[in-house]
Every structure is written in C-alpha cells, then in structure tokens.
N, CA, C and O atoms as a GROMACS GRO file, in nm:
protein
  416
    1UNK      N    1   2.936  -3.733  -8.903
    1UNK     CA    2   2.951  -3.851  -8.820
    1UNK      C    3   3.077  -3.835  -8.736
    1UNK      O    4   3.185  -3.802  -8.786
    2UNK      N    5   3.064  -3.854  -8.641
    2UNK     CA    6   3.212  -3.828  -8.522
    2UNK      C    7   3.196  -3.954  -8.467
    2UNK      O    8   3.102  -4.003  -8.405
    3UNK      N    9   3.369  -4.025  -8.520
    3UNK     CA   10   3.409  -4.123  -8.447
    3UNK      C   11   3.535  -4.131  -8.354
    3UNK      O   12   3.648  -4.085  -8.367
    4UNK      N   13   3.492  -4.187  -8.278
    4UNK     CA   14   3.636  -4.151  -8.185
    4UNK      C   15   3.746  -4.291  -8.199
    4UNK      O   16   3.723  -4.399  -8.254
    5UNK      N   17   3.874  -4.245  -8.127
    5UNK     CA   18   3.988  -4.364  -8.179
    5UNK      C   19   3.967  -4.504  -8.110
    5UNK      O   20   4.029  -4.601  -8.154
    6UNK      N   21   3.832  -4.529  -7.939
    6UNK     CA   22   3.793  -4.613  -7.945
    6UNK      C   23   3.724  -4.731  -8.046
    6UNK      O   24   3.757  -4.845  -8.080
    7UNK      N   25   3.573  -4.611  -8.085
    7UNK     CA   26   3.522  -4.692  -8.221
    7UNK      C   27   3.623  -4.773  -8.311
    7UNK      O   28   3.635  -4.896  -8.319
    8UNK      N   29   3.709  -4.646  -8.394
    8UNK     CA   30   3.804  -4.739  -8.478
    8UNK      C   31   3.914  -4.852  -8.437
    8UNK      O   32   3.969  -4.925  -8.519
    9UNK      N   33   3.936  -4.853  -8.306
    9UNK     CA   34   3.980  -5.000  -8.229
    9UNK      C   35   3.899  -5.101  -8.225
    9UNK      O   36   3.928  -5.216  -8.257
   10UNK      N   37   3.744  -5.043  -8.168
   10UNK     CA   38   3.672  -5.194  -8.180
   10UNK      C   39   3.581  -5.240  -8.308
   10UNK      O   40   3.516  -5.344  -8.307
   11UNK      N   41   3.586  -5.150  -8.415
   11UNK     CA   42   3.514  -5.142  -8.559
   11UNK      C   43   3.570  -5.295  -8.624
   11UNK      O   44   3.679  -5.313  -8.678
   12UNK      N   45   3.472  -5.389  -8.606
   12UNK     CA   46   3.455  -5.538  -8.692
   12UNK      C   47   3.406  -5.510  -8.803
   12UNK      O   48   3.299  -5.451  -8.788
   13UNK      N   49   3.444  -5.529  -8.938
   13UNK     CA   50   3.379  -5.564  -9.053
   13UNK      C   51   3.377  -5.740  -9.100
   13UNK      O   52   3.449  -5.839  -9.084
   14UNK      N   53   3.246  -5.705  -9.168
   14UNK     CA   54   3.205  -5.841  -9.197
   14UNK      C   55   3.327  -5.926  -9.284
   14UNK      O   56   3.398  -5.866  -9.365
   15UNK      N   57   3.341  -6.059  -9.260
   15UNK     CA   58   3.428  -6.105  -9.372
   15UNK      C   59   3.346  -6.157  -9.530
   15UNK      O   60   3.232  -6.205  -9.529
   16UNK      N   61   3.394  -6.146  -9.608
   16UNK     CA   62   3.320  -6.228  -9.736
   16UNK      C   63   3.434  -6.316  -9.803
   16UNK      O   64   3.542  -6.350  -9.755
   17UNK      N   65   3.393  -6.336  -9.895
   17UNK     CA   66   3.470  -6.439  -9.956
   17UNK      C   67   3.601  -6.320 -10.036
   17UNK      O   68   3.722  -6.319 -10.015
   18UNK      N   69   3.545  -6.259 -10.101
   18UNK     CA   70   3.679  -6.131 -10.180
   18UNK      C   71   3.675  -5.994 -10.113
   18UNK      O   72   3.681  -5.878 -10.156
   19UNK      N   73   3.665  -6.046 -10.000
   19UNK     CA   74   3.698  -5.882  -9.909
   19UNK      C   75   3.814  -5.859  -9.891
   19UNK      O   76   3.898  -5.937  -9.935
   20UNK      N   77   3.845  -5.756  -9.828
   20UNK     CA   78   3.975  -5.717  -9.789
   20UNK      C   79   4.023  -5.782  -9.685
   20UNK      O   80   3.946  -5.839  -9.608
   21UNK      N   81   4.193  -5.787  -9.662
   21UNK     CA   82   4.270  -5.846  -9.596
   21UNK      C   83   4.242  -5.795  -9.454
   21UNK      O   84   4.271  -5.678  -9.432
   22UNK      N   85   4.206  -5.846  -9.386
   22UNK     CA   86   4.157  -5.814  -9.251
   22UNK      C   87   4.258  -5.775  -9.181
   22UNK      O   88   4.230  -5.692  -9.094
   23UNK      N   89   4.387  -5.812  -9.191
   23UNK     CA   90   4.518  -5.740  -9.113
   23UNK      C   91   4.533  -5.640  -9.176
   23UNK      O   92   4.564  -5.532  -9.125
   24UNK      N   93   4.515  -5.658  -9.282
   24UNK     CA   94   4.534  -5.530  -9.377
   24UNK      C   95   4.489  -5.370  -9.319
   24UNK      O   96   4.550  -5.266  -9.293
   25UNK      N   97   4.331  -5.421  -9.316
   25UNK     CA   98   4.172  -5.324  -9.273
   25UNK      C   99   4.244  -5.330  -9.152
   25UNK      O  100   4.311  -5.228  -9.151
   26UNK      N  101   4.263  -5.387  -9.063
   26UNK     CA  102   4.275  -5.355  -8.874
   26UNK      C  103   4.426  -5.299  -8.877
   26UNK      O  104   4.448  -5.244  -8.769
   27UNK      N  105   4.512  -5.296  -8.945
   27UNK     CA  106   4.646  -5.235  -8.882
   27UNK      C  107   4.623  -5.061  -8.969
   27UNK      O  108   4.662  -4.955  -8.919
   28UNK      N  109   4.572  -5.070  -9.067
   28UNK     CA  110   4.492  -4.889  -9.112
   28UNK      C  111   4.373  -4.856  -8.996
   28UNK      O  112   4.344  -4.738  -8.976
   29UNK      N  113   4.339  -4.910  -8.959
   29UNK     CA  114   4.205  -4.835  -8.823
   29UNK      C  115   4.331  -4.826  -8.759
   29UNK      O  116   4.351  -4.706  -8.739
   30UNK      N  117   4.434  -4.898  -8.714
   30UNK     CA  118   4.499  -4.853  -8.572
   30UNK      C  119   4.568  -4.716  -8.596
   30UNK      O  120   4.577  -4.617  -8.523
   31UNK      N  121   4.616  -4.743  -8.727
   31UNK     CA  122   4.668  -4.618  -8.748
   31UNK      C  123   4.607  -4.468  -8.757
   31UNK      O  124   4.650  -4.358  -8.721
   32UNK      N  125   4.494  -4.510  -8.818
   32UNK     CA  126   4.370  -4.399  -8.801
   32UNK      C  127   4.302  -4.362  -8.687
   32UNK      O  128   4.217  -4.273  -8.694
   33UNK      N  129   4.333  -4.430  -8.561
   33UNK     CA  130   4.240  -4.421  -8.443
   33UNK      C  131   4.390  -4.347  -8.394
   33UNK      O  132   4.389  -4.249  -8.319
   34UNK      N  133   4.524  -4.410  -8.449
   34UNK     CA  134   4.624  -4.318  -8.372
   34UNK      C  135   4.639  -4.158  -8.372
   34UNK      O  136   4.678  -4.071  -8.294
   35UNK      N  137   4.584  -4.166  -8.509
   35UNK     CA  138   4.648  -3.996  -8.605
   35UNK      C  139   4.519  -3.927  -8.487
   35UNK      O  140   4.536  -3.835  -8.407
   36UNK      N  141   4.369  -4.023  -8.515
   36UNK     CA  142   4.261  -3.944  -8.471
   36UNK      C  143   4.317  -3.902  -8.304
   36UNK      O  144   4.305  -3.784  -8.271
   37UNK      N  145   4.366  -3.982  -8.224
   37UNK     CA  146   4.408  -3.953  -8.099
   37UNK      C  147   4.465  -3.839  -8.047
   37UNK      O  148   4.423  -3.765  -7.958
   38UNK      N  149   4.603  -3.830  -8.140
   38UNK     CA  150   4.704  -3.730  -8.162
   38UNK      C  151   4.632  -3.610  -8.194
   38UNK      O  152   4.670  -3.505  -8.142
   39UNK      N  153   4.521  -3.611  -8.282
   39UNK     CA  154   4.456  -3.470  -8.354
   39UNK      C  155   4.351  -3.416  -8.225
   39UNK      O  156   4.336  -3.298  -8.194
   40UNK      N  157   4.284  -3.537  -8.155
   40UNK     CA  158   4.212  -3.470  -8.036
   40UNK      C  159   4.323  -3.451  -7.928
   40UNK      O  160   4.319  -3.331  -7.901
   41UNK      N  161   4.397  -3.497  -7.872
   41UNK     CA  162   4.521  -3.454  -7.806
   41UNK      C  163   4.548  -3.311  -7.824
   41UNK      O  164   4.532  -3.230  -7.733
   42UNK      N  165   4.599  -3.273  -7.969
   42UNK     CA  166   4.633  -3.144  -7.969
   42UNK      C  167   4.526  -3.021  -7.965
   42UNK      O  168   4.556  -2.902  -7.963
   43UNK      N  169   4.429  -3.062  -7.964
   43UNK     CA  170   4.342  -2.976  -7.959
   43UNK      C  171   4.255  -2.959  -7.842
   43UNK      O  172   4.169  -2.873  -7.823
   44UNK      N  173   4.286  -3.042  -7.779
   44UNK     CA  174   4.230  -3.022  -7.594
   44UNK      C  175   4.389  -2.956  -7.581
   44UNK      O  176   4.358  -2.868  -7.501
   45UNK      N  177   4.494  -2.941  -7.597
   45UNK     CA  178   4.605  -2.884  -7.592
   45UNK      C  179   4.572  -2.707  -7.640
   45UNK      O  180   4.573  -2.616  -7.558
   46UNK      N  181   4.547  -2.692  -7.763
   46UNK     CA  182   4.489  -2.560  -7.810
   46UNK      C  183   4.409  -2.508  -7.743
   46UNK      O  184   4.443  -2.398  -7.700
   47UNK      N  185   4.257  -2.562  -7.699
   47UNK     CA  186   4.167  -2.480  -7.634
   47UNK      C  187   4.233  -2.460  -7.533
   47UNK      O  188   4.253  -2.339  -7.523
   48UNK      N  189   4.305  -2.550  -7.403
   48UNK     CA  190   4.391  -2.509  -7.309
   48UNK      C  191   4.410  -2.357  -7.322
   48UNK      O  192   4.341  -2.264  -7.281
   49UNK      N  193   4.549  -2.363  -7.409
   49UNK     CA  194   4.605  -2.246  -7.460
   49UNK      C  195   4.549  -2.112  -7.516
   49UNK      O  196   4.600  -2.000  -7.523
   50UNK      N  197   4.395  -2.172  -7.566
   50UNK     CA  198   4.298  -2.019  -7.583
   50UNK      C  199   4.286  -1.964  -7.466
   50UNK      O  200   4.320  -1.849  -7.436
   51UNK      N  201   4.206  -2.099  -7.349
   51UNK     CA  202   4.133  -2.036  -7.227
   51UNK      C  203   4.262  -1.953  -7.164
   51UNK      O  204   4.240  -1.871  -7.074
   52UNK      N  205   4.377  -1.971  -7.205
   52UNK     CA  206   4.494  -1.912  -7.156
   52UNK      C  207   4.497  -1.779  -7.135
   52UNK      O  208   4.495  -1.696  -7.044
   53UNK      N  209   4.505  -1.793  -7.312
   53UNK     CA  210   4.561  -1.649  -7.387
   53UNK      C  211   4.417  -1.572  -7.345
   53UNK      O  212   4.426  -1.466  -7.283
   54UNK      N  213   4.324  -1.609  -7.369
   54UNK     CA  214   4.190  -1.479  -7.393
   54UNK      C  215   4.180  -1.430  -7.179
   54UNK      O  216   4.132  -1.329  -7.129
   55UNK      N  217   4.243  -1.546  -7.111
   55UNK     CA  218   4.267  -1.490  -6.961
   55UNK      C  219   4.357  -1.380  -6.949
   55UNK      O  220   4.340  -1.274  -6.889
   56UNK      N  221   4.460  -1.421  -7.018
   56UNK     CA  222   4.573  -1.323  -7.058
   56UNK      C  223   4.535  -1.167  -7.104
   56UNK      O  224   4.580  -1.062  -7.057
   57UNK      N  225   4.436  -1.188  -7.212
   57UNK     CA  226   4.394  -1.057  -7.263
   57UNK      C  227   4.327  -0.976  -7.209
   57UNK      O  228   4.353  -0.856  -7.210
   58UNK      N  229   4.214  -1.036  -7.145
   58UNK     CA  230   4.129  -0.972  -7.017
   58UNK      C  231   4.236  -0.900  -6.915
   58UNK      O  232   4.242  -0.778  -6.903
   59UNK      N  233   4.304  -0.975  -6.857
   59UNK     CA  234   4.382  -0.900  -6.794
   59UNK      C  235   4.501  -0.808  -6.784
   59UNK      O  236   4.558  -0.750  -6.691
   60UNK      N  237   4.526  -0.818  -6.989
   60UNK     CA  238   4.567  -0.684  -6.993
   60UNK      C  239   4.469  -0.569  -7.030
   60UNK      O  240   4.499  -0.451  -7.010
   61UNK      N  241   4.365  -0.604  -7.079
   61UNK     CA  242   4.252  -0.513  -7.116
   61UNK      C  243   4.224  -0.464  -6.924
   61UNK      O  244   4.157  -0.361  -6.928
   62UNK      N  245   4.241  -0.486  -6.835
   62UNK     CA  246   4.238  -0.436  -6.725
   62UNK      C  247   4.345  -0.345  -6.697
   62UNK      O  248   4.332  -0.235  -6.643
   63UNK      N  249   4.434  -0.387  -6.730
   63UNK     CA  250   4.581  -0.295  -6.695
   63UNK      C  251   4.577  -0.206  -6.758
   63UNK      O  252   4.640  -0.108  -6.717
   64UNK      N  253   4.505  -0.197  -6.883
   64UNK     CA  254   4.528  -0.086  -6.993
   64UNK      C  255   4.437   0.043  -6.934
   64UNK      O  256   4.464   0.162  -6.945
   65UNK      N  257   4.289  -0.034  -6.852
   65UNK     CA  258   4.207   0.109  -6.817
   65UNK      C  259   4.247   0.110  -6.702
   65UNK      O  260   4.158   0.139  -6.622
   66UNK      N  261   4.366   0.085  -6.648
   66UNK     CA  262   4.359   0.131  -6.526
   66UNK      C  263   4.512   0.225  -6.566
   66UNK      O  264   4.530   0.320  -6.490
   67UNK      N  265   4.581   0.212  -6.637
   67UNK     CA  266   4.672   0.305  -6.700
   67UNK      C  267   4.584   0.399  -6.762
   67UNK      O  268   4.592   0.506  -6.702
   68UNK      N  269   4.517   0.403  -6.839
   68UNK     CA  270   4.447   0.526  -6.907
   68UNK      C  271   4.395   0.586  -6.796
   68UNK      O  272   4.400   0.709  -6.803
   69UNK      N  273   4.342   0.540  -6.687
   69UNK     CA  274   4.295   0.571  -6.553
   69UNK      C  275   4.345   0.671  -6.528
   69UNK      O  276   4.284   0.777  -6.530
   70UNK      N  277   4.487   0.657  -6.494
   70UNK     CA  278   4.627   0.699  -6.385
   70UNK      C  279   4.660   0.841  -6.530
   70UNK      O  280   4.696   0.954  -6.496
   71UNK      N  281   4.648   0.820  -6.612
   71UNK     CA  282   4.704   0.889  -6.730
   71UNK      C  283   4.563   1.019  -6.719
   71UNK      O  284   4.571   1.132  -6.672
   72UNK      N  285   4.476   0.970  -6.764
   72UNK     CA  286   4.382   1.048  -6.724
   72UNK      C  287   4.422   1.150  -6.590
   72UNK      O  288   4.450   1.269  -6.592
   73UNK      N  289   4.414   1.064  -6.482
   73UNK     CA  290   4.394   1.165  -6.397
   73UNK      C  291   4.548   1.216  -6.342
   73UNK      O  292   4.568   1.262  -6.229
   74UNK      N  293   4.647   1.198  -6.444
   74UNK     CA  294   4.772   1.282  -6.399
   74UNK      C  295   4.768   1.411  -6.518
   74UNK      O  296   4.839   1.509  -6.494
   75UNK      N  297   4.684   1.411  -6.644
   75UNK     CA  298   4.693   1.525  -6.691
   75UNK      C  299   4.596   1.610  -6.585
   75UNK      O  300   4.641   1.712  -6.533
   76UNK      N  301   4.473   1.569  -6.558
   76UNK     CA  302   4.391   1.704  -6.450
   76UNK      C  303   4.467   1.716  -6.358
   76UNK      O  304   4.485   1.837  -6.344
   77UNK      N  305   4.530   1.654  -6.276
   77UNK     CA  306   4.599   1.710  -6.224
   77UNK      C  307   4.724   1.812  -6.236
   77UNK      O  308   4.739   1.908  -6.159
   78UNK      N  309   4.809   1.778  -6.343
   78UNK     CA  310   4.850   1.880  -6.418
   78UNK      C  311   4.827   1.976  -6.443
   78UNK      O  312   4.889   2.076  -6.408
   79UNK      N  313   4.689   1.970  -6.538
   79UNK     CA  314   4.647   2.071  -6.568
   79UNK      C  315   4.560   2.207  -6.428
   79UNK      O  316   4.532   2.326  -6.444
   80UNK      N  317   4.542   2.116  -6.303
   80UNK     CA  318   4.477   2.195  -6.204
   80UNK      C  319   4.656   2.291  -6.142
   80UNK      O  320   4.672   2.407  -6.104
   81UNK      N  321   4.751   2.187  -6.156
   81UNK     CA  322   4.900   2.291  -6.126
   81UNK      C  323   4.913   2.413  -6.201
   81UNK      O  324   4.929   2.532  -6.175
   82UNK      N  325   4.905   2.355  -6.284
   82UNK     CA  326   4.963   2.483  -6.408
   82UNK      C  327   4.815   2.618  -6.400
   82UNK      O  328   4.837   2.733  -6.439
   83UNK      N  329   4.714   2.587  -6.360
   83UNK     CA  330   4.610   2.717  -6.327
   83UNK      C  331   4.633   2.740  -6.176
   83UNK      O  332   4.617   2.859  -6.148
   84UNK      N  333   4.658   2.681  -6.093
   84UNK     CA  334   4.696   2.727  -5.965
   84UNK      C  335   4.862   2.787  -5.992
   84UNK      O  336   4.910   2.874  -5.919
   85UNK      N  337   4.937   2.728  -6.102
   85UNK     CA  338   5.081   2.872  -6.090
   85UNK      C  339   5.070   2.945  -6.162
   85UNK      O  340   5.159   3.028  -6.180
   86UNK      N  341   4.938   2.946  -6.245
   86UNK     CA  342   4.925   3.087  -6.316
   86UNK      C  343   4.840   3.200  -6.268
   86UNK      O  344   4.843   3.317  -6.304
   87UNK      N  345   4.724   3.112  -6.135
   87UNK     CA  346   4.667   3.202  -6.102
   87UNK      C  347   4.780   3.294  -5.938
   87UNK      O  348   4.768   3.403  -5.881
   88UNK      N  349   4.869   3.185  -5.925
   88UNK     CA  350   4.972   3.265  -5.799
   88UNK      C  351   5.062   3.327  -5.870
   88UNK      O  352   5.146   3.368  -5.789
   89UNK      N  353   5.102   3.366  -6.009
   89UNK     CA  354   5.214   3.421  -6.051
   89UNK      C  355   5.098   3.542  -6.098
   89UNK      O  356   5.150   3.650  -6.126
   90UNK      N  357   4.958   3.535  -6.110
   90UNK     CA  358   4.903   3.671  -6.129
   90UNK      C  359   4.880   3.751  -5.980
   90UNK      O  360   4.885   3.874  -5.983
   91UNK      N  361   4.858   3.691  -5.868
   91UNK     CA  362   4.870   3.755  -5.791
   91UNK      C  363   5.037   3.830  -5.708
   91UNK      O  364   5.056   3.924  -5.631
   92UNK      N  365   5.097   3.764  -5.753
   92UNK     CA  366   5.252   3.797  -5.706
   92UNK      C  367   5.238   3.926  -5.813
   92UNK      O  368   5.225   4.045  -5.784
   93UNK      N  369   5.244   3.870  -5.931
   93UNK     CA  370   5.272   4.036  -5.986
   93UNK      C  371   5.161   4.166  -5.984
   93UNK      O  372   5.196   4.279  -6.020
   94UNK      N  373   5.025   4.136  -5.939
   94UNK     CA  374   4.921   4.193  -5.900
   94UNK      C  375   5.006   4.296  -5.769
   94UNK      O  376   5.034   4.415  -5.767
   95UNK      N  377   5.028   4.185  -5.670
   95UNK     CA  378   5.112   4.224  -5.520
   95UNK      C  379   5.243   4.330  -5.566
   95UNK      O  380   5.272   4.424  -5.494
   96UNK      N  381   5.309   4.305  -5.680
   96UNK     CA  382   5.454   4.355  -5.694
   96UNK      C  383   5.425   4.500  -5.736
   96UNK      O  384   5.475   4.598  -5.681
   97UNK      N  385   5.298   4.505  -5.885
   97UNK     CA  386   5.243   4.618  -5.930
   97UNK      C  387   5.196   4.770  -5.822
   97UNK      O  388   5.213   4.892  -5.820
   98UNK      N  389   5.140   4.678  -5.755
   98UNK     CA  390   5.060   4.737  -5.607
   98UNK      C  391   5.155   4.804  -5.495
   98UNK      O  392   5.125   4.907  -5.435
   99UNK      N  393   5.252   4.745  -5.480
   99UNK     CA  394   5.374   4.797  -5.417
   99UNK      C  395   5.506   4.891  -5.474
   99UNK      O  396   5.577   4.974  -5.417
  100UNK      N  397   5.506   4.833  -5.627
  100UNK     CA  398   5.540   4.946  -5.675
  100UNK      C  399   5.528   5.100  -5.712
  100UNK      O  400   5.610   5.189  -5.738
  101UNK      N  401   5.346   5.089  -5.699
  101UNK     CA  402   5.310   5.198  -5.762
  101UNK      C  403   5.323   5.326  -5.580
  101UNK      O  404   5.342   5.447  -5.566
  102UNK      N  405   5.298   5.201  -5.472
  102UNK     CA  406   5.289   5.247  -5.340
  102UNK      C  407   5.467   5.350  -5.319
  102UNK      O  408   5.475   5.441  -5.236
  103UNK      N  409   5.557   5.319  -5.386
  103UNK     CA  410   5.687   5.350  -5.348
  103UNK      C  411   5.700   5.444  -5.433
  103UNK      O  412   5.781   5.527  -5.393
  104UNK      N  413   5.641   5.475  -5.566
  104UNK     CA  414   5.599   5.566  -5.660
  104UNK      C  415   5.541   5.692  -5.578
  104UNK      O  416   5.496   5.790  -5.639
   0.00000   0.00000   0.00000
C-alpha cells in the first residue's frame, strides 16, 4: 500500500466512544506524513545523483576507449619505427660492408 504525506494530512478516523485521542492520532500522522516527506525528498535527491553519477561513468567509459585508442595506436606506431630503424641500420651496414669490401 503506498501512501503519500498528503493522504496522512487528510486521513479522518472515525470517532467512538473509547477511541483514541484525536489530537493525539492527528499530531502522529503529521509527524509521519513529515518523516514520509523528508524520506521521498531524499530520494528524488538520490536518483538525481544516480542519473548523475552513471552520466559520469559513461563518460569516463568513453575516455577510457579513446585512451586505449591513442595507446593502441602509439605502440604500432612504435613498433612500425623500430622496423623501419632496423630495416635502415641493415641497409647502412649492408652499404658500409659493400664499400668496404670495394676498398679491399
């Protein structure tokens, strides 16, 4: 059953002859429609703060593949340097061999 802190403001109970103190019963609903207020308050406050955070996360879950991205493609690149100075340091000494043997 979901009542909200309206209901418990306008909630009449019947009177009888040995019922409860009716100021009694109406100043506990106010208080109960208050706490209930305060408890939906903070929690339209919380979801706020989810739709926040999980915006938040998405958009580091973006930053992250676009770093693994950049990371990715700075080792091939790397790795395409380091075979282009190994394949020019085989031809330099290919060239050096070749000229040496020419002065030979």
């Amino acid at each position: 059953m979901k009542i909200t802190p309206v209901e418990l403001h306008q909630k009449v109970f019947q009177k009888s002859v040995f019922g409860y103190d009716p100021d009694e019963v109406d100043q506990y609903l106010r208080q109960i429609a208050g706490y209930l207020e305060t408890l939906l308050s903070e929690q339209m406050a919380l979801k706020d703060a989810l739709r926040e955070k999980d915006l938040q996360i998405l958009n580091y879950k973006e930053r992250e593949q676009s770093l693994q991205d950049a990371i990715t493609g700075a080792k091939q690149m790397a790795e395409k340097m380091r075979e282009d100075a190994q394949r020019e340091a085989r031809l330099i000494i290919s060239d050096a061999e070749h000229k040496a043997e020419a002065l030979v």
